[in-house]
MARMARMAR-50765 format. One record per residue: residue number from 1; residue in one letter; x, y, z of N, C-alpha, C in turn. Coordinates in steps of 0.2 Angstrom, whole numbers. Example, Ala and Ser with C-alpha at 12.3 -4.5 7.8 and 13.67 -1.06 7.14 Angstrom:
# residues 2
[pt 1; a; [66; -28; 39]; [62; -22; 39]; [66; -16; 39]];
[pt 2; s; [64; -11; 35]; [68; -5; 36]; [64; 0; 39]];
END
This chain:
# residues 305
[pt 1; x; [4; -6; 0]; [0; 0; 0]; [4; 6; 0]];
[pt 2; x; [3; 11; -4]; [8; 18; -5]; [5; 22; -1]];
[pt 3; x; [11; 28; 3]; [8; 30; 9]; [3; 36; 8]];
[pt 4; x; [3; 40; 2]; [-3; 43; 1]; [-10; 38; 1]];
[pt 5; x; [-9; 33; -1]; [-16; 29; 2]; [-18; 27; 7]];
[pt 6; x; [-12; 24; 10]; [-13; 24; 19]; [-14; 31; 22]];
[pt 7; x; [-12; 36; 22]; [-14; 40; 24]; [-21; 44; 23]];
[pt 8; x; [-23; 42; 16]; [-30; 44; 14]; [-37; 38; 20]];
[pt 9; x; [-35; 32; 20]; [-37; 29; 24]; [-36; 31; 32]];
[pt 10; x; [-32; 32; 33]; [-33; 36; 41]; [-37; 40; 42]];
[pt 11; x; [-35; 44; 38]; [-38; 52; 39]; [-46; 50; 38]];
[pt 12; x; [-48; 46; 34]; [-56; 43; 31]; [-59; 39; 39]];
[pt 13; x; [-53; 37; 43]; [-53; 32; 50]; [-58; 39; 54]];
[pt 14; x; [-53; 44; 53]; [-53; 48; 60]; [-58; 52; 59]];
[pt 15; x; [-60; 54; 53]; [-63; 60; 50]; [-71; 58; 46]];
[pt 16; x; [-73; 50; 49]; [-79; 50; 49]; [-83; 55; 45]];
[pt 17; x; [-87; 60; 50]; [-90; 64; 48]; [-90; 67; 44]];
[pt 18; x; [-83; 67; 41]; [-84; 70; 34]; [-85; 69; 29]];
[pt 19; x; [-84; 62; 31]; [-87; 56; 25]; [-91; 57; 23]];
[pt 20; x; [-95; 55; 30]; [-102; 55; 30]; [-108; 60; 28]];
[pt 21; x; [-104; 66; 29]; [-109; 71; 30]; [-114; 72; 32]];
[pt 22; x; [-118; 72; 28]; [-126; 74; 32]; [-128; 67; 36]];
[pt 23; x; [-125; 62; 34]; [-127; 57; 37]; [-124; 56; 45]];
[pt 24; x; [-119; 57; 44]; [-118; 60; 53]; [-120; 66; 56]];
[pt 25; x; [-122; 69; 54]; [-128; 76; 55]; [-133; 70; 57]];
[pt 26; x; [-136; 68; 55]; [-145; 64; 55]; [-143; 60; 64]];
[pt 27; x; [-137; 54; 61]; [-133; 53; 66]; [-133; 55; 76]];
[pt 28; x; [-130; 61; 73]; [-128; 65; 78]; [-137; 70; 82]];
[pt 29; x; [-141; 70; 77]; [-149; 74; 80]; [-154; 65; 82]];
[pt 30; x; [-150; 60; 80]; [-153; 54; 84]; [-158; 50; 79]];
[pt 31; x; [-156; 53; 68]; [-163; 51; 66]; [-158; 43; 62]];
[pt 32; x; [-163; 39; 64]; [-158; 31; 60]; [-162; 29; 54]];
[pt 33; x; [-159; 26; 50]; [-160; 24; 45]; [-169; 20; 45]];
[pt 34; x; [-173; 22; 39]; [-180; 19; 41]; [-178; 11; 40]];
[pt 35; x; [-185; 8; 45]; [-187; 0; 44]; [-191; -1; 43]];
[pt 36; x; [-190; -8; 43]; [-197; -10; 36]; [-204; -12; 43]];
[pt 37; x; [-209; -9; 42]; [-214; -10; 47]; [-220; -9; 46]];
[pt 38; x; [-226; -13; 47]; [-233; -11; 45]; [-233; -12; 38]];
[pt 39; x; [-234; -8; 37]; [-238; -5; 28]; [-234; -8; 22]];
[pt 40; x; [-227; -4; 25]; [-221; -5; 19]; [-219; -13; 19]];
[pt 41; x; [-218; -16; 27]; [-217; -20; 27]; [-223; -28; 23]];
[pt 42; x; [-227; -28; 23]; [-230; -30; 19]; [-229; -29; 11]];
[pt 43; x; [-228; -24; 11]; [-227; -23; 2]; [-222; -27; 2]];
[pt 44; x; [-216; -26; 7]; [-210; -30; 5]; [-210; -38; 4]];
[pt 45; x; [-215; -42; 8]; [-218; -47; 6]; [-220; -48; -2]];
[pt 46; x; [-223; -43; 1]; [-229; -45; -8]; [-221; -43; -16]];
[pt 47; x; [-217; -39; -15]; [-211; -39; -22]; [-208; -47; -19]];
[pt 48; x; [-207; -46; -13]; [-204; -54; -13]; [-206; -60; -17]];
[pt 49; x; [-210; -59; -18]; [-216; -63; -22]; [-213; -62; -30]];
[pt 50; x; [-211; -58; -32]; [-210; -53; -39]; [-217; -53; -42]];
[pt 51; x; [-221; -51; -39]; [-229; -48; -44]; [-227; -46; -50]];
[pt 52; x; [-229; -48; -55]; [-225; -43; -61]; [-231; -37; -60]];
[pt 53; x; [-228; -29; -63]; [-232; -24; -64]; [-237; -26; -68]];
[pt 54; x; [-245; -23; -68]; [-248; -25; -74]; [-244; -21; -81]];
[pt 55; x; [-240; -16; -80]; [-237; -15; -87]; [-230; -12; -84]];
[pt 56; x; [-226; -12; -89]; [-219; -11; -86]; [-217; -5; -88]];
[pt 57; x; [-217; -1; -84]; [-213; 6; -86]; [-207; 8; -86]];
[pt 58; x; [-206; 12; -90]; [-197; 13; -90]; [-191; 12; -85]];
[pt 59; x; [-187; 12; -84]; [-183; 9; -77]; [-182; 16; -74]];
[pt 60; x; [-184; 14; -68]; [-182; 19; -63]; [-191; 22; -63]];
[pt 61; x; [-194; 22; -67]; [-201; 28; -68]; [-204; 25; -61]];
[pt 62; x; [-211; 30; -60]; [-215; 28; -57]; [-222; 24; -59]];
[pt 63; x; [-222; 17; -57]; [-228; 13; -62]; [-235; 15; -58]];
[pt 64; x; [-238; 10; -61]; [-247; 11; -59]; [-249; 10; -52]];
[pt 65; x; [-244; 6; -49]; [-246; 6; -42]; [-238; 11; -38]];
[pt 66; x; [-238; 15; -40]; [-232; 17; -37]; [-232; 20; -28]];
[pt 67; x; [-238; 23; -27]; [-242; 24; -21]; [-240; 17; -15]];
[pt 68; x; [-242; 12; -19]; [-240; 6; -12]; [-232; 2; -15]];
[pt 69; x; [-230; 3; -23]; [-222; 0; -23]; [-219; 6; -24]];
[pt 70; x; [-219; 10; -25]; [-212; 14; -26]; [-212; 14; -33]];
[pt 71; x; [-205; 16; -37]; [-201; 14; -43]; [-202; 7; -46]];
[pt 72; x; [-201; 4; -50]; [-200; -2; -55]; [-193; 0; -57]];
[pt 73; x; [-193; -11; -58]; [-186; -10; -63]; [-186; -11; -69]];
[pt 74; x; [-183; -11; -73]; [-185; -12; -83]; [-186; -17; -83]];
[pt 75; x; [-188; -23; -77]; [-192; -30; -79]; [-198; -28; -77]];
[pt 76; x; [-198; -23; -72]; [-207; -22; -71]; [-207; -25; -63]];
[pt 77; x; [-201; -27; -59]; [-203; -29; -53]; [-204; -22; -48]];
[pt 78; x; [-206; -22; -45]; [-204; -17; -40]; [-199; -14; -35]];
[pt 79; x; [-197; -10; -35]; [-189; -6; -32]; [-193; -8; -24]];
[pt 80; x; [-188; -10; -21]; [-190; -10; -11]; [-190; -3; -7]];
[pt 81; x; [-198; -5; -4]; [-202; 0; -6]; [-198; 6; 1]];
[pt 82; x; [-199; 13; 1]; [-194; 18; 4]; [-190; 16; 6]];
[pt 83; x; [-184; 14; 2]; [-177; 13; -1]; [-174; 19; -7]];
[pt 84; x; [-169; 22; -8]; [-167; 24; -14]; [-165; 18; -18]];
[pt 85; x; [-167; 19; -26]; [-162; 15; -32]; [-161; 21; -36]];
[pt 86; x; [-154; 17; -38]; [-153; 23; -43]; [-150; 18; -49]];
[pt 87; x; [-155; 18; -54]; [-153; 16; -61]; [-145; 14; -62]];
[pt 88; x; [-144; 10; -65]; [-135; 9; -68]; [-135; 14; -71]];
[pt 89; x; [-129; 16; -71]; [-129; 22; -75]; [-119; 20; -77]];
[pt 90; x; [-114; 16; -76]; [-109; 15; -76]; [-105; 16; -72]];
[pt 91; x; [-106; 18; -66]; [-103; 19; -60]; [-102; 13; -57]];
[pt 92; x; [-100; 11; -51]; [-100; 5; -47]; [-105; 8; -41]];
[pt 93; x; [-110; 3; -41]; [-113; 3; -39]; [-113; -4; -32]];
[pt 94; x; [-116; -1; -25]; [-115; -5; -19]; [-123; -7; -20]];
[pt 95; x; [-125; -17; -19]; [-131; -18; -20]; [-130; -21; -14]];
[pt 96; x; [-135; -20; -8]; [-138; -24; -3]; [-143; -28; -5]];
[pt 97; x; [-142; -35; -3]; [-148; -38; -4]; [-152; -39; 0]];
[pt 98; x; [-161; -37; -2]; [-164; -39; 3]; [-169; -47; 3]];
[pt 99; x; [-171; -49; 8]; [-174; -55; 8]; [-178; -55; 14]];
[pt 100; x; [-183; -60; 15]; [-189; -60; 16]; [-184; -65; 22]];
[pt 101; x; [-185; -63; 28]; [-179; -68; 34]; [-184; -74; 34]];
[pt 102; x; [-179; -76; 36]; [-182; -85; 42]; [-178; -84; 48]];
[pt 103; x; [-183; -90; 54]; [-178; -90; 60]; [-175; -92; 59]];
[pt 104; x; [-167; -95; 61]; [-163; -99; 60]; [-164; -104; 67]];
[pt 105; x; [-161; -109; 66]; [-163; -115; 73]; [-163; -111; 79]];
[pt 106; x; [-157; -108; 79]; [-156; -105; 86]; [-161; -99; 89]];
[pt 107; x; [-165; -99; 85]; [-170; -90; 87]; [-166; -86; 84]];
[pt 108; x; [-171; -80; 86]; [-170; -74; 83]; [-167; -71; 90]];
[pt 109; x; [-162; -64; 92]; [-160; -64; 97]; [-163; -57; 100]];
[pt 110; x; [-166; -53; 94]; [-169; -45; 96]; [-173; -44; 90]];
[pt 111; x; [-177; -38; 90]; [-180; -38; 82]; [-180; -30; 83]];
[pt 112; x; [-174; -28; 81]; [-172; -21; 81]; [-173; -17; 74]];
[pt 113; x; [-172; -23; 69]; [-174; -21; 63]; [-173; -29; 59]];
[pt 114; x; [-175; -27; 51]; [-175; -34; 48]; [-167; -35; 47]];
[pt 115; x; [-166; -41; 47]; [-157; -44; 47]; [-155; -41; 41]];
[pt 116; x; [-156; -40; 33]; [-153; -39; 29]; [-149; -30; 30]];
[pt 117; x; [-155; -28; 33]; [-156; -20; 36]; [-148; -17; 40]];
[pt 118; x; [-145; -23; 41]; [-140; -21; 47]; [-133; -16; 46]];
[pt 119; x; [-133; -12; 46]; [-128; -6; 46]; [-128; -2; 39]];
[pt 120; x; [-136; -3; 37]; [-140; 1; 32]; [-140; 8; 33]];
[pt 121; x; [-140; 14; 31]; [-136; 14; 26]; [-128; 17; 28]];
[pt 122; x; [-126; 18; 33]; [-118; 21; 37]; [-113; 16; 32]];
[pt 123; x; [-114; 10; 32]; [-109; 4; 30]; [-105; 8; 23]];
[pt 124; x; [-113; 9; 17]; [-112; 7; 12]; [-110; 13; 10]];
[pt 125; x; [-112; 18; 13]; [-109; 25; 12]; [-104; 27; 12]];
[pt 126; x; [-99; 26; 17]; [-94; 25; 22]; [-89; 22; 16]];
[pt 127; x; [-89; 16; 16]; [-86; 12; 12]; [-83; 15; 2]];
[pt 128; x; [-90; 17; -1]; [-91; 20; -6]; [-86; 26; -5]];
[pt 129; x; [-87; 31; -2]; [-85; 39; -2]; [-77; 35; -1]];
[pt 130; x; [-73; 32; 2]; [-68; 29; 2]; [-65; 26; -4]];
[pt 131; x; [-68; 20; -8]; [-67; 17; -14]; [-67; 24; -19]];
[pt 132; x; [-71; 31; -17]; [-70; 36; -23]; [-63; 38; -21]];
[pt 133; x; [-61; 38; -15]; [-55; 42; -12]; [-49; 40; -15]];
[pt 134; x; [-48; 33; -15]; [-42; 30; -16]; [-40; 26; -23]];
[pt 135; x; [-47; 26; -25]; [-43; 22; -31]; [-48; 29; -37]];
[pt 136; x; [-48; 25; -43]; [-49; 28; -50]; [-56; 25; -51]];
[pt 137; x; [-60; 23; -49]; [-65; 20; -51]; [-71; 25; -48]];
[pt 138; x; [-77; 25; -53]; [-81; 29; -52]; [-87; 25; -50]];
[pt 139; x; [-90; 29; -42]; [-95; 27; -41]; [-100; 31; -37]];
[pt 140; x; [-105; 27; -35]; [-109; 30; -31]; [-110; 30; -23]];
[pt 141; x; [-112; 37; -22]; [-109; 36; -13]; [-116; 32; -9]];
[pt 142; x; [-115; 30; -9]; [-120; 24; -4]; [-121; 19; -9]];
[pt 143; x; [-128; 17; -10]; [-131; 10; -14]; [-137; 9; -15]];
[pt 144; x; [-138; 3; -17]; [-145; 1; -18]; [-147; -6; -15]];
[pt 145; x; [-153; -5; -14]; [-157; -11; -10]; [-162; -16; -17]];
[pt 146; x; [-160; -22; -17]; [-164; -25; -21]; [-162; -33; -20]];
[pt 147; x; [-169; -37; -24]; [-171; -44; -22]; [-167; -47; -24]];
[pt 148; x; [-165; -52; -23]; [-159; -58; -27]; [-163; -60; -33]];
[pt 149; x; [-171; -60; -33]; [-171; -63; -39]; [-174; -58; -45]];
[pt 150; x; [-173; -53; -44]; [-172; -47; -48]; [-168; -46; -53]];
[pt 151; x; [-170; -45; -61]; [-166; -47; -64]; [-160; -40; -66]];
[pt 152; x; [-162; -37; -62]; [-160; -29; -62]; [-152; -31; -60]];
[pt 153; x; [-151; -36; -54]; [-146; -38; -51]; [-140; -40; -58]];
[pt 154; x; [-142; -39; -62]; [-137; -42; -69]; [-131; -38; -67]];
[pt 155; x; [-134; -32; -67]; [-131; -26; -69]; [-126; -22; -62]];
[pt 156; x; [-126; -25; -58]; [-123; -23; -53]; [-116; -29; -50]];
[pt 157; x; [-110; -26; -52]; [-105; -32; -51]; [-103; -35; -45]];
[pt 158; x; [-107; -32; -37]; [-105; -35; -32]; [-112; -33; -29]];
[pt 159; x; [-113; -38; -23]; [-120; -39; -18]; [-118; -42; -12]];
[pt 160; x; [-121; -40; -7]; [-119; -39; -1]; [-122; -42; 3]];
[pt 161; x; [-121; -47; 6]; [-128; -50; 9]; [-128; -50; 17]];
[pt 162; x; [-132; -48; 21]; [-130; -47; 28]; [-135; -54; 31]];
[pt 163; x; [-134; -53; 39]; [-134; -59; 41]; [-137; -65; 38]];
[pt 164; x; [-132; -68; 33]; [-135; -75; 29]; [-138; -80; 33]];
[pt 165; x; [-138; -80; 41]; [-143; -85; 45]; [-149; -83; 44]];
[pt 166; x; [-152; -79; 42]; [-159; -78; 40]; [-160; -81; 33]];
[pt 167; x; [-157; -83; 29]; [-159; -81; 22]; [-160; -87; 21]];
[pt 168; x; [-166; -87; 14]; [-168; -94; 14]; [-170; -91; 6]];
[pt 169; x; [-166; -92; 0]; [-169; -88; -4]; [-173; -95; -8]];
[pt 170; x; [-179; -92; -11]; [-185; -95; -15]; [-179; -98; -22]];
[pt 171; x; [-183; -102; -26]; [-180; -105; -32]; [-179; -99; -38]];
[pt 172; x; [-182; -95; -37]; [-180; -90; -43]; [-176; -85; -40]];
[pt 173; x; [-176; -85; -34]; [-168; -80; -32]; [-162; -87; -33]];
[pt 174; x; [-163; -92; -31]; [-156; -98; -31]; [-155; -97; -40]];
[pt 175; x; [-159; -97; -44]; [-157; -96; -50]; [-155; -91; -55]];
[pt 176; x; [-157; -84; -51]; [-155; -79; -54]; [-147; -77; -51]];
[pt 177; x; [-148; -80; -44]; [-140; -79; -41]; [-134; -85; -46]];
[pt 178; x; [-135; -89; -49]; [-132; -93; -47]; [-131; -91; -56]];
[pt 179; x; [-136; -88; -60]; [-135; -84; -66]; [-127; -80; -65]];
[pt 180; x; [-131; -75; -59]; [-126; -69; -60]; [-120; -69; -57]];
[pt 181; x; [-119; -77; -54]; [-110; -79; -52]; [-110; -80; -58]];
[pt 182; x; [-110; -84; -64]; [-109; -88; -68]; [-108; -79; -72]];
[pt 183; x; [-110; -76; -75]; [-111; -69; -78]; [-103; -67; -73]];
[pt 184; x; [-101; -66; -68]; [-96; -63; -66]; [-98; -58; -60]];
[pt 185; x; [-103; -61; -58]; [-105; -55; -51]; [-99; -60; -46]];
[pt 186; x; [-101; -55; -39]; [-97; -57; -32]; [-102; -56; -28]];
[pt 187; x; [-101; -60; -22]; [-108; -59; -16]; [-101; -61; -12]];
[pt 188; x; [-105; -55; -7]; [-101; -55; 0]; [-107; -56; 6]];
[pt 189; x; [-104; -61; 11]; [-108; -63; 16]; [-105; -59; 22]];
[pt 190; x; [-109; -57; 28]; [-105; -54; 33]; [-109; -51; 38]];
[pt 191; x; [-108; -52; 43]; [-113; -51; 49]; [-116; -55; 51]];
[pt 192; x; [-113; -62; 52]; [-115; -67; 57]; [-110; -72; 58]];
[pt 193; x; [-113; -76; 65]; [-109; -80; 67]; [-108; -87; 66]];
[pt 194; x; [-102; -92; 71]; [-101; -97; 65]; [-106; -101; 68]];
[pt 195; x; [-112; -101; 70]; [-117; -106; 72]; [-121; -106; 65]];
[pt 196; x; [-120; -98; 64]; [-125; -98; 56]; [-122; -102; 50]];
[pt 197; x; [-116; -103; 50]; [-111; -103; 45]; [-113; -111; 41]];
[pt 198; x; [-117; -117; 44]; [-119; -121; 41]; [-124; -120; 37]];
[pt 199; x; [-130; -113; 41]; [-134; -113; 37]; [-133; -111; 29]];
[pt 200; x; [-130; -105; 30]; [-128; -103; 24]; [-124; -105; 18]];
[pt 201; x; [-119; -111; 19]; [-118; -117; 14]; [-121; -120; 13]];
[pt 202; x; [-128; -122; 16]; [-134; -126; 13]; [-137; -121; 8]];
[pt 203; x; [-138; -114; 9]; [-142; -110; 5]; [-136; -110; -1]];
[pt 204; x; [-131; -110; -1]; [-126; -110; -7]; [-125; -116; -10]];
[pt 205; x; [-126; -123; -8]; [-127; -128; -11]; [-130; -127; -16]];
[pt 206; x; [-139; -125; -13]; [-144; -124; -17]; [-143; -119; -24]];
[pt 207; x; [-137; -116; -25]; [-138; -108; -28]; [-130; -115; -34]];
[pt 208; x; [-125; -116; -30]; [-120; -118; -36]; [-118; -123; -31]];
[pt 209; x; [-122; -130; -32]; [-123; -136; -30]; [-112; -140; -30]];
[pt 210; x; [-112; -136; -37]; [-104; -140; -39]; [-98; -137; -33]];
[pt 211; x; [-99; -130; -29]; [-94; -126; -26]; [-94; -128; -20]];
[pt 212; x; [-90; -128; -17]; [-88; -128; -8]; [-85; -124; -5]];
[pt 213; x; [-86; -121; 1]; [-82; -114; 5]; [-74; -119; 5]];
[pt 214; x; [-70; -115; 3]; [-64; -116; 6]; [-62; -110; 11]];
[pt 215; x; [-55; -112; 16]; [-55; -107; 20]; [-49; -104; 15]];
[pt 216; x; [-49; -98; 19]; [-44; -94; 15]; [-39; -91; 20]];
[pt 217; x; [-34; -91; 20]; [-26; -92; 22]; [-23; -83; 23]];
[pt 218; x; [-27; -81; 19]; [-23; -75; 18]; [-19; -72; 13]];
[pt 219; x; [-15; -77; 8]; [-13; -78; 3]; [-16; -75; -2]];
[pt 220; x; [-21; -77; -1]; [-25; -76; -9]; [-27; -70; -13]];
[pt 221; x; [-28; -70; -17]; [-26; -61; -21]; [-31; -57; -20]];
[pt 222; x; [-38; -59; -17]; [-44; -53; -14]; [-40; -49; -8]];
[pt 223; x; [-36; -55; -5]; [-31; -47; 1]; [-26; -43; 0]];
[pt 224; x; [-27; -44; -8]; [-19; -41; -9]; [-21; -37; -16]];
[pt 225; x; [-28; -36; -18]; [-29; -34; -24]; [-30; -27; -24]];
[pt 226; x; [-29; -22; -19]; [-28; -16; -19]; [-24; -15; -14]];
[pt 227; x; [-25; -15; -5]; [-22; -16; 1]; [-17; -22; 0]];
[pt 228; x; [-12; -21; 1]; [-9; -27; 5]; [-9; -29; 13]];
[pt 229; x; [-14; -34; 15]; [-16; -36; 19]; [-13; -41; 22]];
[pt 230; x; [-8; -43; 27]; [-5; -48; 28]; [-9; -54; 33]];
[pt 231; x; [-10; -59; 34]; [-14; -63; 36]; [-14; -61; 43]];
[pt 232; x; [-9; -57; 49]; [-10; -58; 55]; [-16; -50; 55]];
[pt 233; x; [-16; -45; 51]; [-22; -41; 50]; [-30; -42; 50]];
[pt 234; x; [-30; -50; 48]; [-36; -51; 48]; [-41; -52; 53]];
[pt 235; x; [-36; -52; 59]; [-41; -52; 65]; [-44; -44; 66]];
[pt 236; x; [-51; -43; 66]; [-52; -37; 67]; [-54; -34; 75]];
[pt 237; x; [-56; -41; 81]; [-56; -39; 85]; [-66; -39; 85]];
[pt 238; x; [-70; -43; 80]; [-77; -42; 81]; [-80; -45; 88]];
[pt 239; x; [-84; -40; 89]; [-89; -43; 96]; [-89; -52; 94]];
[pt 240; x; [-90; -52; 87]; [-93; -59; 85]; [-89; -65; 88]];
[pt 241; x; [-82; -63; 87]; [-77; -67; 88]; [-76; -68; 95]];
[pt 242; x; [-76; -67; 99]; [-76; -67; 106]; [-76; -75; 109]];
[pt 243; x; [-78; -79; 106]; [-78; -85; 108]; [-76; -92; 104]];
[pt 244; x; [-75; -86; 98]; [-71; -91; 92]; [-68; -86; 87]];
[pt 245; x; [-61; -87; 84]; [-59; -81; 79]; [-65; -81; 74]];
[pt 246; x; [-61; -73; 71]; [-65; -72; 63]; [-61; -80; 59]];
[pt 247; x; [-68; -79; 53]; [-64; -87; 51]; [-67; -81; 42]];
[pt 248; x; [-63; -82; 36]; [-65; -79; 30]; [-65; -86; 24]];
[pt 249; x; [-68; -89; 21]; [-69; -93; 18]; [-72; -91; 9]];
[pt 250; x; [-70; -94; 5]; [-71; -91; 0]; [-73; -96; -5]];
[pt 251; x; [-78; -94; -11]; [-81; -101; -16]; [-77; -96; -22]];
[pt 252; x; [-76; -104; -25]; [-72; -101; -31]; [-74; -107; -38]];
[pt 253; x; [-72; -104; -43]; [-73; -107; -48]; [-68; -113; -51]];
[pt 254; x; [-73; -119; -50]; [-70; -125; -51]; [-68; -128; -43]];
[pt 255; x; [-70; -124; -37]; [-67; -126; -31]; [-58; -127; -32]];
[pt 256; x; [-56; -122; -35]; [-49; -120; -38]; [-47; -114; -34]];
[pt 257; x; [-45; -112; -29]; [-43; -107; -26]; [-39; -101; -31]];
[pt 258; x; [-34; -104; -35]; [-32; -102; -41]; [-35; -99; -47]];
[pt 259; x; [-41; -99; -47]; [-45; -96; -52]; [-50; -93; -49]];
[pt 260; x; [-54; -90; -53]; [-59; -82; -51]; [-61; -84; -43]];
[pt 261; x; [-63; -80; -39]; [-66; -79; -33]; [-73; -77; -35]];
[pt 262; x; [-77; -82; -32]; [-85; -78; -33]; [-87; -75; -25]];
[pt 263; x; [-85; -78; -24]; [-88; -75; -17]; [-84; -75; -10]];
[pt 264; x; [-87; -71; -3]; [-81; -72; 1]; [-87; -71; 6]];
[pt 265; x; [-84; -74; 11]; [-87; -77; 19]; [-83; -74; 24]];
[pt 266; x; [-89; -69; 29]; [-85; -67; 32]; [-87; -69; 38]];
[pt 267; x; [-86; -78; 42]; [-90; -81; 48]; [-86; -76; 54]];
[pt 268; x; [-92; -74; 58]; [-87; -72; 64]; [-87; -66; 65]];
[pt 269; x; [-90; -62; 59]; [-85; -54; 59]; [-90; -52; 59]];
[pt 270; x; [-89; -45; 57]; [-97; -39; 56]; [-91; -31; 52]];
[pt 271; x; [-90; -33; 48]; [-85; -28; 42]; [-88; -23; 43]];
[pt 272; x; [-95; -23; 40]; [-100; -18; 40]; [-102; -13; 48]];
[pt 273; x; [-100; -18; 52]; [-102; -15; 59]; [-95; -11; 59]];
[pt 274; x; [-91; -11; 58]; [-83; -7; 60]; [-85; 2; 54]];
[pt 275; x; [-89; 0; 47]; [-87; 5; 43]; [-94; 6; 45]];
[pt 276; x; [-101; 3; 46]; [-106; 10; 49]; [-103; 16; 54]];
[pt 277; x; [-101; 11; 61]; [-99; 18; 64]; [-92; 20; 66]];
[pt 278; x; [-91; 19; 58]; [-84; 26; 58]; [-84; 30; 59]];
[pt 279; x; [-87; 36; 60]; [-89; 43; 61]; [-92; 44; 70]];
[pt 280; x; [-91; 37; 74]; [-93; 38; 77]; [-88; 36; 84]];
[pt 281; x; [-83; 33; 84]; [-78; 34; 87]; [-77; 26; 92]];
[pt 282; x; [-84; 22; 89]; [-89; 18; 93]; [-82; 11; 94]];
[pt 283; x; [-77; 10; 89]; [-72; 6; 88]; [-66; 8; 88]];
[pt 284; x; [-59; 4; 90]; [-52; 6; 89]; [-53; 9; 80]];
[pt 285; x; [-47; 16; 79]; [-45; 16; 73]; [-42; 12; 69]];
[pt 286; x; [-41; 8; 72]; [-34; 2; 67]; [-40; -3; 67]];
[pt 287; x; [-44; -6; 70]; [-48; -11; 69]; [-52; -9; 62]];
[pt 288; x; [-56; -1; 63]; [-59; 2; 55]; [-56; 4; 50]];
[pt 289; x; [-47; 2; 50]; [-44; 4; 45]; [-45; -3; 42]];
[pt 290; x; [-44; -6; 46]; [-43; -15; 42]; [-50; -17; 41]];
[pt 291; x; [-55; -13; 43]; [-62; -15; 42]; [-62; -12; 33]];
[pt 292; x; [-61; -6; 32]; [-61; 0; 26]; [-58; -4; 21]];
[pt 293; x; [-50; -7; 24]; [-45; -10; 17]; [-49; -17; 16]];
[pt 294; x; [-52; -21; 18]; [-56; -28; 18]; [-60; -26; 13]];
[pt 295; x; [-66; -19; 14]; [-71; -18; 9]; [-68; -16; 3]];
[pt 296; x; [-64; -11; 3]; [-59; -7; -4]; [-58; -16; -8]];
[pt 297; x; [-53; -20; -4]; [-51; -24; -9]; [-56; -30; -11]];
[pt 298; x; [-63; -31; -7]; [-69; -35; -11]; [-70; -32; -17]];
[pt 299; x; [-72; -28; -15]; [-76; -22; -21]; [-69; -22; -28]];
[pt 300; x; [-65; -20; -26]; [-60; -21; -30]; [-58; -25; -34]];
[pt 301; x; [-59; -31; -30]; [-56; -37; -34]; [-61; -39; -39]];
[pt 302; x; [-69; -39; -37]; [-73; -41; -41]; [-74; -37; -47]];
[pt 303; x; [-71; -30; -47]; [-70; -27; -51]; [-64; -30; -57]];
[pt 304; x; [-60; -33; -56]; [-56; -34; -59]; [-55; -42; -60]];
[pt 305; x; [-58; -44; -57]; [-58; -53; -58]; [-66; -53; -63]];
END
């Protein structure tokens, strides 16, 4: 790493709020990102479903029911409703996925918000205004929210998936997922522990039956595709890990370590908990540096693999 980049990552460390901006304003008068509840949360049911529009309007417009969905996407599904999307336009774009949860065996532990919801939207902002900082790629400063089986998802070369112990995705998300690895997407898992970690290899069975999690070592060129990360930086110190380390596991093509990386496991950790509250002083600085160089070199790598 060149020391103007390290440097730009510190200073992004300590000077949150200026990342953030208005968003650490909202932050600081006590306003949190909306959740899905009542009215909307129902609607979120019913796209989960992919109702198709009775007619499909242009991408991004407002359709016929846009009162209770919101926007459309150019297949006619519905945008997640009081969510921003903002159409591809060639920028790099951060997609959160959302899903309709399940309990996992263990129960649920608190119902503060829906799981895919978790470090919505500080993570993605955070993260983004960084990736403009240090490298040449053009993007968008936050993200979007949308379905895995959403065909919109083509167009977006990384997705994000928060705690995978709820997710239980239906046969037309397993096959649109399982499309857009094959296409050259990358999905990142992260924000749960390793009691969840079997669930989530059965849900990836179901999506690319031929792949298995391998662990990953540190070696391997996602830590090293922007940041050089050396394998003793990947402890980050997560609440999660407190009774067992972070563990990072990766699915690849062919089960070949060697060849393209589709996706990355993050058992144990909470990445996204370290860059929500960056701006808030809430964690060590060197913990959210190595939380910031993690998310720069996902994003990056899939950019480039």
């Amino acid at each position: 790493m060149s020391g103007s980049a390290r440097a730009v990552l510190v200073a992004a460390a300590l000077a949150g709020g200026a990342l953030s901006g208005a968003l650490a304003r909202e932050r600081a008068r006590g306003v949190r990102p909306p959740a899905l509840t009542g009215a909307t949360h129902a609607a979120a049911r019913a796209r989960s479903a992919h109702t198709p529009a009775p007619s499909a309007p242009a991408r991004g417009a407002a359709g016929p029911l846009a009162g209770a969905w919101g926007p459309r996407t150019a297949a006619g599904l519905p945008q997640q409703p009081g969510y921003p999307f903002t159409p591809y336009d060639g920028r790099l774009m951060f997609v959160r996925v959302y899903f309709e949860e399940k309990v996992p065996p263990h129960g649920r532990f608190y119902s503060r918000e829906p799981a895919w919801h978790h470090d919505y939207p500080y993570s993605e902002t955070n993260l983004t205004s960084i990736v403009g900082d240090v490298s040449y790629a053009r993007v968008l400063r936050g993200g979007n929210v949308i379905a895995a089986g959403d065909p919109e998802l083509m167009r977006f070369p990384v997705a994000w998936i928060a705690e995978p112990g709820y997710w239980v995705p239906d046969e037309r998300e397993c096959a649109n997922l399982r499309a857009y690895l094959q296409k050259g997407g990358f999905l990142i898992f992260d924000d749960f522990s390793a009691e969840d970690l079997p669930h989530l290899e059965e849900q990836m069975r179901r999506i690319v039956p031929e792949l298995r999690p391998i662990d990953l070592d540190g070696s391997e060129p996602i830590f090293h595709s922007f940041f050089d990360i050396p394998p003793e930086q990947l402890r980050l110190g997560s609440y999660r890990a407190r009774r067992e380390p972070e563990r990072y596991l990766g699915y690849f093509e062919g089960n070949d370590r060697t060849r393209r990386q589709v996706a990355v496991v993050d058992s144990n950790n909470d990445i996204g908990e370290f860059m929500e509250y960056n701006d808030t002083g809430f964690s060590p600085v060197d913990d959210r540096n190595q939380a910031f160089k993690l998310g720069v070199n996902y994003l990056l790598y899939a950019l480039s693999h």
